[in-house]
PAFIDREN-937064 format. One record per residue: x, y, z of N, C-alpha, C, O in turn; residue number from 0. Coordinates in pm, 1 decimal. Layout:
n_u->X n_v->Y n_w->Z ca_u->X ca_v->Y ca_w->Z c_u->X c_v->Y c_w->Z o_u->X o_v->Y o_w->Z zase->NUM
...
This chain:
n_u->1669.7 n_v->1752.1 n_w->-263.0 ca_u->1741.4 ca_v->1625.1 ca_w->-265.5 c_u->1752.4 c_v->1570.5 c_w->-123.3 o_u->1764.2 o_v->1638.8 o_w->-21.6 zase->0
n_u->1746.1 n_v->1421.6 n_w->-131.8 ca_u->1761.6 ca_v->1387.9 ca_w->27.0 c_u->1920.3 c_v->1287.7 c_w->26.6 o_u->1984.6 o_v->1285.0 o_w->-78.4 zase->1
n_u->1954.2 n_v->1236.9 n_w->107.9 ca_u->2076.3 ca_v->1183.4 ca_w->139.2 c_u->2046.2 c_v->1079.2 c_w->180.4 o_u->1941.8 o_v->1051.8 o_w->239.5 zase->2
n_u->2155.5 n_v->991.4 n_w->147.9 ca_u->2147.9 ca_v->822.9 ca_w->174.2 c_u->2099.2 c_v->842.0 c_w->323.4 o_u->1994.1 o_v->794.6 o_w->366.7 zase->3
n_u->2180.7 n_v->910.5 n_w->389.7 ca_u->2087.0 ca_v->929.4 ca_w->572.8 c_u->1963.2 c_v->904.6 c_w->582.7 o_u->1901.7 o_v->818.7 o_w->645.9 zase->4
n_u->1921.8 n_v->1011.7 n_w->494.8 ca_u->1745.8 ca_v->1049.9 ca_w->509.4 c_u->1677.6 c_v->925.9 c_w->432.9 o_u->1565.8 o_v->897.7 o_w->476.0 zase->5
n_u->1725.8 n_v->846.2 n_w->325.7 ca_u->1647.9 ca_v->746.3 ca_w->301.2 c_u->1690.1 c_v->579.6 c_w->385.9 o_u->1644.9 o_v->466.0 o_w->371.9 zase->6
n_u->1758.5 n_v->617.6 n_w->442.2 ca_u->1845.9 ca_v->499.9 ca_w->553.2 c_u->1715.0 c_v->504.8 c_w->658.7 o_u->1659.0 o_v->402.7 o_w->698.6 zase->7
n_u->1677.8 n_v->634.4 n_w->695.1 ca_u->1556.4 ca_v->620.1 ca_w->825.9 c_u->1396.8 c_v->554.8 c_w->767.4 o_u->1295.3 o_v->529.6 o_w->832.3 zase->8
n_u->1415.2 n_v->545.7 n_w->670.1 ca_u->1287.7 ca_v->511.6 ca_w->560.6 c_u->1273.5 c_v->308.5 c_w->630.8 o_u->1370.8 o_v->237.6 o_w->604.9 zase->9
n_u->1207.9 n_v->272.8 n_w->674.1 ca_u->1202.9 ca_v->83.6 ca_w->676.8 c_u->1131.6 c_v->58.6 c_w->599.4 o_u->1009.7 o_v->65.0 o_w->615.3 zase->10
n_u->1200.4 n_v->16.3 n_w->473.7 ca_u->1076.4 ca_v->-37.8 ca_w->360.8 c_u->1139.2 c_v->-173.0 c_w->360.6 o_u->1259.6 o_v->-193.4 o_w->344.8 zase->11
n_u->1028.5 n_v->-282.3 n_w->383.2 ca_u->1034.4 ca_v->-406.8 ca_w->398.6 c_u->906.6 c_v->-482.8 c_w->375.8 o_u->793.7 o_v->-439.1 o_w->398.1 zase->12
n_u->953.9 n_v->-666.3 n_w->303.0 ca_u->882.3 ca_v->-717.0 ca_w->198.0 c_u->786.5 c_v->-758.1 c_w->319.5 o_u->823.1 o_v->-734.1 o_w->434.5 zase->13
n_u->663.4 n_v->-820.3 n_w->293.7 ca_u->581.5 ca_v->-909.0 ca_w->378.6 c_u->492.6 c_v->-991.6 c_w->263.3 o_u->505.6 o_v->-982.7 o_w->141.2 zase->14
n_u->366.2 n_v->-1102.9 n_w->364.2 ca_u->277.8 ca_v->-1179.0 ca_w->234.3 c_u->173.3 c_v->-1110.6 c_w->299.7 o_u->184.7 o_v->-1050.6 o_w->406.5 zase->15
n_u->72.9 n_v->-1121.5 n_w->232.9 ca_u->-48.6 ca_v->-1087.7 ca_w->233.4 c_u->-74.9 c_v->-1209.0 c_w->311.5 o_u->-18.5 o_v->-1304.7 o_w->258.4 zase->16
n_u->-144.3 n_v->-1243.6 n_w->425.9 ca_u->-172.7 ca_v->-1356.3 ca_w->520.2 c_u->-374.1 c_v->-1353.5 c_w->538.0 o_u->-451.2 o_v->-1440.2 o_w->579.1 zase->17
n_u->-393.4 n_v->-1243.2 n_w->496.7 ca_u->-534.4 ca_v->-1223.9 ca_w->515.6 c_u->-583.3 c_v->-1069.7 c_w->468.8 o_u->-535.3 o_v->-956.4 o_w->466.5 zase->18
n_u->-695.4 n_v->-1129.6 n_w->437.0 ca_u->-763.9 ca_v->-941.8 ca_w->335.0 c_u->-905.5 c_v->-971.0 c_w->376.3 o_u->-949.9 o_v->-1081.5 o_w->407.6 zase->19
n_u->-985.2 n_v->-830.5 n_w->371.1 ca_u->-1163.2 ca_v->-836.1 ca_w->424.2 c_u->-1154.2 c_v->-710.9 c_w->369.0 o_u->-1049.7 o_v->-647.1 o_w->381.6 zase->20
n_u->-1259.4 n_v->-661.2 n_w->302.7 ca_u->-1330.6 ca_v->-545.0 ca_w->248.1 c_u->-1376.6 c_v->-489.6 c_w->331.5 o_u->-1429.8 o_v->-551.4 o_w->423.7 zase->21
n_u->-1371.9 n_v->-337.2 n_w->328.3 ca_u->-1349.1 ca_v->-251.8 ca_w->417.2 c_u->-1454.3 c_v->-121.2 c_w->375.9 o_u->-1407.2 o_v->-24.8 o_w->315.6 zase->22
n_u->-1608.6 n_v->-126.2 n_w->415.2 ca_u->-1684.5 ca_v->-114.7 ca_w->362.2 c_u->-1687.2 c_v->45.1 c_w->469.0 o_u->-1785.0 o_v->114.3 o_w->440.8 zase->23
n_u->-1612.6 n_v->95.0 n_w->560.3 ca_u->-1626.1 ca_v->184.3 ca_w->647.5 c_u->-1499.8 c_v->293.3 c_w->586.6 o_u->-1477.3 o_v->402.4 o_w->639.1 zase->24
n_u->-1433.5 n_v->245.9 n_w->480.9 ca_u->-1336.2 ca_v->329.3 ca_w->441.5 c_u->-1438.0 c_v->442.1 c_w->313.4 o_u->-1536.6 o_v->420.9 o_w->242.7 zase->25
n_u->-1352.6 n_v->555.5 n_w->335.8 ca_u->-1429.7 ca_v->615.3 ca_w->238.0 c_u->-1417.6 c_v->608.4 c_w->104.9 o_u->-1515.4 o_v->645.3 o_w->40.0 zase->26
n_u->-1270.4 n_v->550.0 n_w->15.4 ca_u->-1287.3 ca_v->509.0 ca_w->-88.1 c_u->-1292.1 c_v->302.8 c_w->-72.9 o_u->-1280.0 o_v->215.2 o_w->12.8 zase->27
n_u->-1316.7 n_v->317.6 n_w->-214.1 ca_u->-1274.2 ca_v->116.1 ca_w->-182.2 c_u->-1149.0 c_v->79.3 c_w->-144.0 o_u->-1039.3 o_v->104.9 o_w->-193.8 zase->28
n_u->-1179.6 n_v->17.6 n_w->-51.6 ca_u->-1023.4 ca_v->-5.8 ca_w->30.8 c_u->-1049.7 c_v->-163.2 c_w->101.2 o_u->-1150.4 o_v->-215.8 o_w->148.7 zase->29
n_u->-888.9 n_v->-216.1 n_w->80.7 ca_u->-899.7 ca_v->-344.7 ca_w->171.1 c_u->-832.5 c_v->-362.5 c_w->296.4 o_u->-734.5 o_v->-288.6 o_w->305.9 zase->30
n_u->-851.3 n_v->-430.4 n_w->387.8 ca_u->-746.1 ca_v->-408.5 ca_w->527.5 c_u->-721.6 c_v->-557.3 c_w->459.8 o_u->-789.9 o_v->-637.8 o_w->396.5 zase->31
n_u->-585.9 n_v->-548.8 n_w->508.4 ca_u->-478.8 ca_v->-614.3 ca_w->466.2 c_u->-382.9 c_v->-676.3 c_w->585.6 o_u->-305.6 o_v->-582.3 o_w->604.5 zase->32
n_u->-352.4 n_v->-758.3 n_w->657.0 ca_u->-272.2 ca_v->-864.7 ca_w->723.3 c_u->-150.4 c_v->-876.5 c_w->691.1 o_u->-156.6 o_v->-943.8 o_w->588.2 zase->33
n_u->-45.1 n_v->-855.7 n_w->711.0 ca_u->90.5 ca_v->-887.2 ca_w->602.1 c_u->229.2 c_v->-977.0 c_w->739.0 o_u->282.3 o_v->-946.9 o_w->846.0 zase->34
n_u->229.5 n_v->-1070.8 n_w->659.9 ca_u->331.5 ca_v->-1124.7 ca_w->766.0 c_u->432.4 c_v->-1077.1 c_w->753.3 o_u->458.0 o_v->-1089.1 o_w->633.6 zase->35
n_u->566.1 n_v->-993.6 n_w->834.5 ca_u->684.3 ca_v->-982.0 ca_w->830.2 c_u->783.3 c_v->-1032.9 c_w->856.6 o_u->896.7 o_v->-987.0 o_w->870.4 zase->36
n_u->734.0 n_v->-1156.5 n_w->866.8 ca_u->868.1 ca_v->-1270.5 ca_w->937.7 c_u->862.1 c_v->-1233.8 c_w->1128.3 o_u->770.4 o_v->-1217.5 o_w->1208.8 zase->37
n_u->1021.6 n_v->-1233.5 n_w->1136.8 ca_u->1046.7 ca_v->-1231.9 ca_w->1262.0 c_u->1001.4 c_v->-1066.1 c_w->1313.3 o_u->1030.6 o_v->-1028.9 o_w->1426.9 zase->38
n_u->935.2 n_v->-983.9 n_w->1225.9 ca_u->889.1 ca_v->-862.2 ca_w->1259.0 c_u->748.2 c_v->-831.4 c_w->1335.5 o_u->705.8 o_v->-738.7 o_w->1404.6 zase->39
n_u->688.6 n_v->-976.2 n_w->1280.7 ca_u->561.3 ca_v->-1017.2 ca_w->1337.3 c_u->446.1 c_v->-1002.0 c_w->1194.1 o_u->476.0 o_v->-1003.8 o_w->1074.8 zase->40
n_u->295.1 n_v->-985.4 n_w->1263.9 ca_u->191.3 ca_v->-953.5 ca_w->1203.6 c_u->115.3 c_v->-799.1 c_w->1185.6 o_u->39.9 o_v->-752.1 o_w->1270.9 zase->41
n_u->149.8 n_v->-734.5 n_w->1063.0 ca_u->129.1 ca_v->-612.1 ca_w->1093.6 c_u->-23.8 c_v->-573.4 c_w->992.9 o_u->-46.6 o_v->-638.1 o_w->890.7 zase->42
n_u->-114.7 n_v->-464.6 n_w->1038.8 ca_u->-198.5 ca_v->-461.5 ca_w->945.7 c_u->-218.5 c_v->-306.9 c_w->896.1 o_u->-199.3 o_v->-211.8 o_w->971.9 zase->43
n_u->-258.8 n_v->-293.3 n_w->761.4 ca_u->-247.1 ca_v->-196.0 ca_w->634.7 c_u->-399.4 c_v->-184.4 c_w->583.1 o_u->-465.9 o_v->-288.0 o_w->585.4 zase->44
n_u->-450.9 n_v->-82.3 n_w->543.3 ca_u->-538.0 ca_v->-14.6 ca_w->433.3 c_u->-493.4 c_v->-1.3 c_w->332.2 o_u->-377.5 o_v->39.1 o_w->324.1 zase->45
n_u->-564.5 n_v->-28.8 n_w->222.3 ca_u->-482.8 ca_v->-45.5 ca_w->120.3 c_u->-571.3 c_v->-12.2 c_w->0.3 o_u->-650.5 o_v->-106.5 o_w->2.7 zase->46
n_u->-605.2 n_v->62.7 n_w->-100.7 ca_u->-686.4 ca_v->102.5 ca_w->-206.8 c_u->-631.7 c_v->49.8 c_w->-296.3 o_u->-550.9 o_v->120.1 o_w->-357.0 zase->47
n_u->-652.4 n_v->-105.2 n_w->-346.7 ca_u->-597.9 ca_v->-176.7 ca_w->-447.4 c_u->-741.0 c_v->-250.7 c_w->-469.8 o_u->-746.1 o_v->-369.3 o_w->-502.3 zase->48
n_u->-839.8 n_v->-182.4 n_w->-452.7 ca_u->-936.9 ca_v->-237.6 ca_w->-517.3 c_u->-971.4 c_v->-278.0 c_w->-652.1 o_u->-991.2 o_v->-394.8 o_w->-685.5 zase->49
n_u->-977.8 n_v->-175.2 n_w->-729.5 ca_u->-998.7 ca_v->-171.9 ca_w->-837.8 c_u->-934.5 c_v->-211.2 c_w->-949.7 o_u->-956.7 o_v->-179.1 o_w->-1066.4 zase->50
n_u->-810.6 n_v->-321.1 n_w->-881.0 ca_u->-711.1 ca_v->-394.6 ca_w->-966.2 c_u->-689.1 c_v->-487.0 c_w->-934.9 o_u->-644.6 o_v->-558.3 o_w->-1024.8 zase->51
n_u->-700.6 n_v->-549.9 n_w->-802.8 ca_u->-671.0 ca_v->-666.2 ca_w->-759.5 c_u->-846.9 c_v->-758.4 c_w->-632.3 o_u->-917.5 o_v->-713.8 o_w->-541.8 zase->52
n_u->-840.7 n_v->-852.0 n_w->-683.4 ca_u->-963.4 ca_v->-914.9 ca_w->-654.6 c_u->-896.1 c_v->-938.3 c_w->-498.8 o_u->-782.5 o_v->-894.4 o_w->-480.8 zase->53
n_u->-954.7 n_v->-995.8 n_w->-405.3 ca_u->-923.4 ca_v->-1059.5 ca_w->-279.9 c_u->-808.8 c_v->-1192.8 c_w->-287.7 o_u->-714.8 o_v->-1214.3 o_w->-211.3 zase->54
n_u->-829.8 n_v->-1230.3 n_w->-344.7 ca_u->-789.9 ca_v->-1421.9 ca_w->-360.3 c_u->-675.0 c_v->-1380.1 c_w->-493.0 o_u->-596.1 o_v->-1469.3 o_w->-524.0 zase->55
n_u->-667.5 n_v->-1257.6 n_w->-562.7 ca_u->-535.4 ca_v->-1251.4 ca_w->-589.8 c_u->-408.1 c_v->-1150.1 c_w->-532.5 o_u->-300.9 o_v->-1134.4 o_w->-590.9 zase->56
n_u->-440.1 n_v->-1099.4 n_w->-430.2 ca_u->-356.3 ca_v->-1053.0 ca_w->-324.2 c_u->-339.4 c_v->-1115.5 c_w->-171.6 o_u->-273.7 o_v->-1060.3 o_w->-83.3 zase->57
n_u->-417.6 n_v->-1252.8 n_w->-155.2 ca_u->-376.1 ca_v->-1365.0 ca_w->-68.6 c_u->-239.0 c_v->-1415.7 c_w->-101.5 o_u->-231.1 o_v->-1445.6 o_w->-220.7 zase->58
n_u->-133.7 n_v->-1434.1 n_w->-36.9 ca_u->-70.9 ca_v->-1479.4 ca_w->-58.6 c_u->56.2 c_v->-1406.1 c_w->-151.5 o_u->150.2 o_v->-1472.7 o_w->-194.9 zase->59
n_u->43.9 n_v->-1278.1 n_w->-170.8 ca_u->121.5 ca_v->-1199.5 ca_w->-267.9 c_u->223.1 c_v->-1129.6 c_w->-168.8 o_u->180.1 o_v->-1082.7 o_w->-63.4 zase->60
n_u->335.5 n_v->-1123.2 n_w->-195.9 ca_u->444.9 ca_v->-1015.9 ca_w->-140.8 c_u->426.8 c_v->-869.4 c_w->-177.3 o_u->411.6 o_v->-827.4 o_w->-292.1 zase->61
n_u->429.8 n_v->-807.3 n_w->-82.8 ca_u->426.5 ca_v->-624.7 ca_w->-70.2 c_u->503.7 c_v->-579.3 c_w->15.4 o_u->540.5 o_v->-617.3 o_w->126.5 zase->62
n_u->526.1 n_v->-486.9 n_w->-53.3 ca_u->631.0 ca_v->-383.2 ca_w->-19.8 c_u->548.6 c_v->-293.4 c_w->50.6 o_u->438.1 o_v->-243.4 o_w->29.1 zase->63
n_u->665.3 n_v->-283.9 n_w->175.8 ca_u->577.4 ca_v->-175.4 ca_w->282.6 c_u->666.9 c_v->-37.3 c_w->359.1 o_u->786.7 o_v->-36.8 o_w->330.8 zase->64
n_u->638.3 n_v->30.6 n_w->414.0 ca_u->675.1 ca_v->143.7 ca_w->473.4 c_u->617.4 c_v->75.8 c_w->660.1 o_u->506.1 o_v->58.7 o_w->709.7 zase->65
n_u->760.8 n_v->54.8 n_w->713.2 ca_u->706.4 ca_v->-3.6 ca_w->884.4 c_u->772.9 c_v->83.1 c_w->924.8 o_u->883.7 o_v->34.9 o_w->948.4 zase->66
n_u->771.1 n_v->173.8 n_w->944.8 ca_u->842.0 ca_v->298.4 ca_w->1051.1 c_u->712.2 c_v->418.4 c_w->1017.8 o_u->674.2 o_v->474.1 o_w->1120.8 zase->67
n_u->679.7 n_v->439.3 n_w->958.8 ca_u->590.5 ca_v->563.7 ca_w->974.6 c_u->480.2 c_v->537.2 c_w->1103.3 o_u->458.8 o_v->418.8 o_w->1129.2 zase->68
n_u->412.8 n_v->634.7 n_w->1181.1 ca_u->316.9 ca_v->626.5 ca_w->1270.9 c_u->151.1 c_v->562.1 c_w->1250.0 o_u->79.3 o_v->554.0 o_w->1150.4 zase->69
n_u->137.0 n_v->534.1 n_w->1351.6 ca_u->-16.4 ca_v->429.3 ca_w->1277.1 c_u->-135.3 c_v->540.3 c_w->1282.0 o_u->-160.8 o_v->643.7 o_w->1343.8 zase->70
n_u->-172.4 n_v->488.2 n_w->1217.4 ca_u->-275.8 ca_v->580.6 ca_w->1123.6 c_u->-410.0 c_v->490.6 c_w->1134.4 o_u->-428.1 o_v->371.2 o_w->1111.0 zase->71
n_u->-517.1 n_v->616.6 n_w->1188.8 ca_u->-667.2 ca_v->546.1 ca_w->1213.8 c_u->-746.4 c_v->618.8 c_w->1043.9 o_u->-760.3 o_v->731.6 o_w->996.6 zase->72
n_u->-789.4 n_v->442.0 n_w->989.8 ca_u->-858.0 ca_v->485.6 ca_w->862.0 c_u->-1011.7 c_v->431.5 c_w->911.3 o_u->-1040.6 o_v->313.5 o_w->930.9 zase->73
n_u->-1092.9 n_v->535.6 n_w->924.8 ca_u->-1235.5 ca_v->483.3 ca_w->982.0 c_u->-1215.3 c_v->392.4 c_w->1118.1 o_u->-1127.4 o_v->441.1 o_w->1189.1 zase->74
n_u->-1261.6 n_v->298.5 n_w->1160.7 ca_u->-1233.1 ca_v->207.3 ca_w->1262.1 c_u->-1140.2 c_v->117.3 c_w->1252.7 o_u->-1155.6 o_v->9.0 o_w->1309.1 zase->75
n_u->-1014.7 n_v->148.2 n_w->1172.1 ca_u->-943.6 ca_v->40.2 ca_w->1170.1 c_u->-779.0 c_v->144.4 c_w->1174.0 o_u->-750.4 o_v->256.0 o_w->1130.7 zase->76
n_u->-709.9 n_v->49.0 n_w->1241.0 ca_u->-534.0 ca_v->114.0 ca_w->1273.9 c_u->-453.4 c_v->34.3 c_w->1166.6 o_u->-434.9 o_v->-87.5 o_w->1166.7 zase->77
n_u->-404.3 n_v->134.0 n_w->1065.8 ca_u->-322.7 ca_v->128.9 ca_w->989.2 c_u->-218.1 c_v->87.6 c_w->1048.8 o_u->-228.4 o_v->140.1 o_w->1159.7 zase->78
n_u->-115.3 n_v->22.5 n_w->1048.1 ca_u->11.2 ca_v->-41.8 ca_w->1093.0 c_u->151.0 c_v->-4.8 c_w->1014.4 o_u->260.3 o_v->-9.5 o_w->1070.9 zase->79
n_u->136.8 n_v->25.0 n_w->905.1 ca_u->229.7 ca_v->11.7 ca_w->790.9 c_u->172.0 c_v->36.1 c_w->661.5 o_u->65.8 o_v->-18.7 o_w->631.9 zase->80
n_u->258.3 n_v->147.9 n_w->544.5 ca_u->187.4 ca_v->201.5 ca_w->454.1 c_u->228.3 c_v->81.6 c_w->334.3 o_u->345.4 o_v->64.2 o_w->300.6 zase->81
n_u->114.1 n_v->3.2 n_w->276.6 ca_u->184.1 ca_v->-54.4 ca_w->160.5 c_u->153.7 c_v->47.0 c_w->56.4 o_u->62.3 o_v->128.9 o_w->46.5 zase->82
n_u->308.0 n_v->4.2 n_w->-56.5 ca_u->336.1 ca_v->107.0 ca_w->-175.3 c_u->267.1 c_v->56.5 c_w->-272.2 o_u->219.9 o_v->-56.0 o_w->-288.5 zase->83
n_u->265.6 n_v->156.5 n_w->-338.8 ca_u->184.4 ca_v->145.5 ca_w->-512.0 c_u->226.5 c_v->228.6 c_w->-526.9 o_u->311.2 o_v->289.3 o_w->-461.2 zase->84
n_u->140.6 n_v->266.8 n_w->-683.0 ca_u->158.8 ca_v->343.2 ca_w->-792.7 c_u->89.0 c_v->385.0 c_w->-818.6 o_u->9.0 o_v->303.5 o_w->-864.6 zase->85
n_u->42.6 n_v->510.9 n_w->-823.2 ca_u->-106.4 ca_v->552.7 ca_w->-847.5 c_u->-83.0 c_v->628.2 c_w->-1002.6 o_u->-2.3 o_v->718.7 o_w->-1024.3 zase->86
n_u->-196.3 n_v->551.8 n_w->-1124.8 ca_u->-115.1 ca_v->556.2 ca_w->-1217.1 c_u->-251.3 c_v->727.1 c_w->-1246.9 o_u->-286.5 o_v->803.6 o_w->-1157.1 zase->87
n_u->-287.8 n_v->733.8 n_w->-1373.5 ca_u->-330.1 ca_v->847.2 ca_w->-1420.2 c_u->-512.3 c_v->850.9 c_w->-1401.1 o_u->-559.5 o_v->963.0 o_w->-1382.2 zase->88
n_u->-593.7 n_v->752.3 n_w->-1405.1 ca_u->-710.6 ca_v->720.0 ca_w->-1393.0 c_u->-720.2 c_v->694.5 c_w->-1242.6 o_u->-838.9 o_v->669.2 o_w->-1222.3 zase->89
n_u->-644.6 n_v->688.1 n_w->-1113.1 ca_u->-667.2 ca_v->695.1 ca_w->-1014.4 c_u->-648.7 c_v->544.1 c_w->-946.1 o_u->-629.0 o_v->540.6 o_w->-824.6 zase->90
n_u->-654.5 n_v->418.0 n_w->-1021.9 ca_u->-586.2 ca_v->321.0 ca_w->-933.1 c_u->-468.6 c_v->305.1 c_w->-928.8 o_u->-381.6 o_v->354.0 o_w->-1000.8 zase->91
n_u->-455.2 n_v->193.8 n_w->-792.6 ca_u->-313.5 ca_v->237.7 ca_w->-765.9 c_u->-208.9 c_v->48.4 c_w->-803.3 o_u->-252.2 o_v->-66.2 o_w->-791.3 zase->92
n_u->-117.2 n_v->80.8 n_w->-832.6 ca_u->-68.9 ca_v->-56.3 ca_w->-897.5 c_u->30.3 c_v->-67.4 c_w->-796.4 o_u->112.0 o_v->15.3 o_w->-755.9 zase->93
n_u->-3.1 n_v->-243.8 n_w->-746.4 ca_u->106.2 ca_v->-196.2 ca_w->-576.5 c_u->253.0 c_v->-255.3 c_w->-640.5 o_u->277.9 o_v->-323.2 o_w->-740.1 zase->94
n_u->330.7 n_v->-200.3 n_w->-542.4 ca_u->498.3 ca_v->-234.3 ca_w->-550.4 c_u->529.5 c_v->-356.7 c_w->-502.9 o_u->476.2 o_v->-400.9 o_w->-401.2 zase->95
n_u->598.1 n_v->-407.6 n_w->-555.9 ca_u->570.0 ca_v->-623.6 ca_w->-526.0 c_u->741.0 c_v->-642.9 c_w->-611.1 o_u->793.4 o_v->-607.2 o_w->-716.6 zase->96
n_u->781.1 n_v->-726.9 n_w->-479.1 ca_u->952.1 ca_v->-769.7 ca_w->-538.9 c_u->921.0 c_v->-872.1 c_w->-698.2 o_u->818.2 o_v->-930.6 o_w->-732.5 zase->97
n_u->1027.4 n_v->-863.3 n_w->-753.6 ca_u->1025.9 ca_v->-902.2 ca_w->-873.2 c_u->1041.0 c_v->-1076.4 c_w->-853.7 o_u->1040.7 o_v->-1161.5 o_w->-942.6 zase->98
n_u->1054.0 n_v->-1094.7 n_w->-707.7 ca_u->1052.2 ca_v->-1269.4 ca_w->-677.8 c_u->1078.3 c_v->-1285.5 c_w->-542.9 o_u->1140.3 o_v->-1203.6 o_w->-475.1 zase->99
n_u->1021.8 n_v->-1412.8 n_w->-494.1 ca_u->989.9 ca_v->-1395.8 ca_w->-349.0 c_u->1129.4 c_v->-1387.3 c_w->-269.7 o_u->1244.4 o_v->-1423.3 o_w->-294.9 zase->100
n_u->1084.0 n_v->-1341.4 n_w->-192.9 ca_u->1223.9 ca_v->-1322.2 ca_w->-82.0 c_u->1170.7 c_v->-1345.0 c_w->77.4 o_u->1049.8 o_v->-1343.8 o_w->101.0 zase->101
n_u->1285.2 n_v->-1368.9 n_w->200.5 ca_u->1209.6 ca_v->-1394.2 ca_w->312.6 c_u->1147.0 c_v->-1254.1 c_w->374.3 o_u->1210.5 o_v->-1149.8 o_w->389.7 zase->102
n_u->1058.8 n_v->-1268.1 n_w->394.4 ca_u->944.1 ca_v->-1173.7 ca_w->468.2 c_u->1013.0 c_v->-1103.0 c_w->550.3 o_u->1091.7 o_v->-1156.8 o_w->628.1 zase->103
n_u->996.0 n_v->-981.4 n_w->546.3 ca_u->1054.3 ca_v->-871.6 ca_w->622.5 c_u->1230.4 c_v->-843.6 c_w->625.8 o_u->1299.0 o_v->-803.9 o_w->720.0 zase->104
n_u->1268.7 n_v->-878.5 n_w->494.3 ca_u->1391.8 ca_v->-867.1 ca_w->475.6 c_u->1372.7 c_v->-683.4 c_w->423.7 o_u->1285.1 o_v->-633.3 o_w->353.2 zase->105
n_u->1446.8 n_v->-643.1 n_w->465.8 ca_u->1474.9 ca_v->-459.4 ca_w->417.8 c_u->1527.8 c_v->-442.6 c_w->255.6 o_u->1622.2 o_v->-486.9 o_w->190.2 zase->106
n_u->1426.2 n_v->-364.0 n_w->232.8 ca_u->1493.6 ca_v->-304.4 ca_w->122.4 c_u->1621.7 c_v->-165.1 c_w->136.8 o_u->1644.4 o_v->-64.8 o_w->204.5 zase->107
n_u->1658.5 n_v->-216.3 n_w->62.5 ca_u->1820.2 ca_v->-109.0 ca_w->96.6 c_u->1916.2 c_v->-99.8 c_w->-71.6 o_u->2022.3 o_v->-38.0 o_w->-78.7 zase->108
């Protein structure tokens, strides 16, 4: 079990998708991902939401992200921030998205 503490150090916060490019150097299908955070800035993500979501329908979409973990090199590109999903039983992953827009980089809590 963890404690409100231990999930207090967690920064999970909303952003938009501002820009996506296929990411042909990752080893599964993966997209690098752009996500605006408001006054947090421009942060960028890898993201294996291929196989459920086209390009032009994750433009412009709110995701839920993890901005405190350390950046992470996926092939030639620096992970910034982990966006969440769901990785259901067949192996894609269904991402975590607020139930309605909210301002960018507001904390989940």
């Amino acid at each position: 079990m963890v404690t409100i503490d231990d999930f207090n150090k967690i920064d999970i916060r909303v952003g938009t998708v501002i820009k996506i490019e296929d990411f042909p150097e990752a080893k599964k299908p993966t997209y690098k991902l752009w996500i605006d955070f408001g006054e947090f800035g421009i942060k960028k993500s890898s993201a294996q939401f291929v196989k459920l979501y086209k390009k032009e329908d994750l433009l412009g979409k709110q995701v839920i992200c993890v901005t405190n973990f350390p950046l992470r090199q996926v092939a030639n590109f620096i992970s910034e921030v982990l966006t969440t999903g769901f990785v259901v039983e067949n192996g894609e992953v269904v991402l975590a998205i607020p139930e309605r827009k909210v301002p960018n980089g507001l904390k989940l809590s």
